[in-house]
N, C-alpha and C positions, 0 to 999 in steps of 0.2 A: 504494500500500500504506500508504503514511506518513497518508493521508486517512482509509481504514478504521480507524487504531489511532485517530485520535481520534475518529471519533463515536462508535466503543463505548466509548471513556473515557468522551465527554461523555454518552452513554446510560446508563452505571452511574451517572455522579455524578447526573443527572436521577432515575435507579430510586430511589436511597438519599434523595433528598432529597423525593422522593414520599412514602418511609416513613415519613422524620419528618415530614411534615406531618400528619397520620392522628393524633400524639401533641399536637400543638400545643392543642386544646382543653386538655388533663388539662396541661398545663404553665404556659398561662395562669391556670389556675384555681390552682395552687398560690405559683407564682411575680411573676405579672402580664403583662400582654398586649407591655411594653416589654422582655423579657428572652427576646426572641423574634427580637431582631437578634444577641444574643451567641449564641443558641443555633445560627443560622443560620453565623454565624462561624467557630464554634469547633467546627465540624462537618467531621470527618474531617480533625482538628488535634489534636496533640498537644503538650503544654507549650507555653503560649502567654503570655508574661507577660500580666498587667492591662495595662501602660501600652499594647502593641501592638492590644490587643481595643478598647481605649479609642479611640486613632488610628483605628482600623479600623473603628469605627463611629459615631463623630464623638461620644461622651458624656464626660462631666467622670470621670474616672479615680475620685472617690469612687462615683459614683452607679455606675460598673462593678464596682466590690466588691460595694457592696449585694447587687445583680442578682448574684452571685457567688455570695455567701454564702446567698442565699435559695434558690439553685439544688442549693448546696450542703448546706443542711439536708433535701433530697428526694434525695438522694445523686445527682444528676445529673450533677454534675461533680466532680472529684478536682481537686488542690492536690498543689505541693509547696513548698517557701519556700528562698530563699536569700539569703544576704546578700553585696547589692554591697560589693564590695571597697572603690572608690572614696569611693564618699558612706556605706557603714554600714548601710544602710537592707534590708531584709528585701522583697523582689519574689519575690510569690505565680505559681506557673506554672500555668498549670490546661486541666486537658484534660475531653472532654465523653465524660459515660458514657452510651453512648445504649445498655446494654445494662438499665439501672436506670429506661428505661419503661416496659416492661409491666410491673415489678413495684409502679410506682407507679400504673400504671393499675388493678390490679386493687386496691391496697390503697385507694385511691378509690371504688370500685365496695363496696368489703367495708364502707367507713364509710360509705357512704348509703343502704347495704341494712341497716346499725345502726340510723342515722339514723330509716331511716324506718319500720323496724320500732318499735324507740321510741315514735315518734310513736304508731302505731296501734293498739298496745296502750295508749296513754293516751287514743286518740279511744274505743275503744269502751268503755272503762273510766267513762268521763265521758258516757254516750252522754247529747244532748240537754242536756248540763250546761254550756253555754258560750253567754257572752253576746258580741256584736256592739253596735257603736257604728254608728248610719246613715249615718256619712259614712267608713265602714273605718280609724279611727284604730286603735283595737285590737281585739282579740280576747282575752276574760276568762274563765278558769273561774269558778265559782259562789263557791267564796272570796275571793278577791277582789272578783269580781262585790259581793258581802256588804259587802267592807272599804270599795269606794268609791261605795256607797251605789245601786249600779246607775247610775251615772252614768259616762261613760266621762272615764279621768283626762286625756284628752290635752284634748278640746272641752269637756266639761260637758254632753253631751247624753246623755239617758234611752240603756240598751243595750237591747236587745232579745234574747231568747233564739233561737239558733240551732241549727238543724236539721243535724246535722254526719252523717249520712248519707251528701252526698255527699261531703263528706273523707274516710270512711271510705273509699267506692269509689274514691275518686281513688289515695289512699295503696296501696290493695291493685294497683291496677293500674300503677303504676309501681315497686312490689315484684317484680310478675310479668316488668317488661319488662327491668329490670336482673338478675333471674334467668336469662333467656334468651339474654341477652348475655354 
């Protein structure tokens, strides 16, 4: 009996930890690809000092703040501070909000369906009116294009005027695909 209660422990902790993988793109992208061992840590952990998250996953206790506070500015994880008695010193406890992904996923999806609306109300606005450098340093609209003489600022080589058509369609069709999603 004592053998059954664990593997359906270890099956829930497996299920939950399948969930939050599923989030780990949208946390990378806000956070960075290294703040993916605290999140792993501090999952299904509450109040956890820095110094023990730090031990516990072998990084310099500053660079665990960092990763803390960048987590923390995505409301990912909660804080609360206390000061040791002993030395004086104020240690941060922090627990993981894994209830503030999907609202971080969707506000993700909300700024690149801006994004890229933005954009494409500027491509068609401009249709035809953007220049190209032949070795892809930049890409100019026509005022500029003007300011640096049709020469591209990065090389010094002639631009050419580009046919942004297929930016147009590209931009509508991953408008469509983040709509869907």
């Amino acid at each position: 009996m004592a053998k059954r209660i664990k593997r359906s422990k270890i099956r829930k902790t497996q299920k939950k930890s399948n969930r939050l993988e599923k989030f780990y793109p949208a946390i990378t992208e806000v956070a960075g690809e290294e703040v993916l061992r605290v999140v792993e840590y501090l999952q299904n952990k509450e109040n956890i000092s820095e110094f023990k998250i730090a031990d516990a996953t072998n990084v310099e206790v500053n660079k665990i703040r960092s990763m803390l506070y960048r987590l923390h500015e995505q409301n990912l994880v909660t804080y609360y501070r206390k000061k040791d008695r002993k030395k004086g010193w104020y240690i941060s406890y922090w627990t993981f909000n894994q209830k503030g992904l999907p609202y971080l996923v969707k506000s993700m999806r909300r700024q690149k369906l801006e994004h890229l609306r933005e954009r494409l109300v500027k491509e068609v606005q401009n249709l035809n009116s953007f220049y190209i450098c032949p070795n892809i340093c930049t890409r100019l609209d026509f005022e500029t294009a003007v300011e640096c003489g049709f020469r591209c600022p990065e090389c010094g080589e002639l631009i050419a005027q580009q046919d942004n058509y297929k930016t147009i369609v590209n931009l509508r069709e991953k408008i469509r695909e983040l709509e869907a999603n």
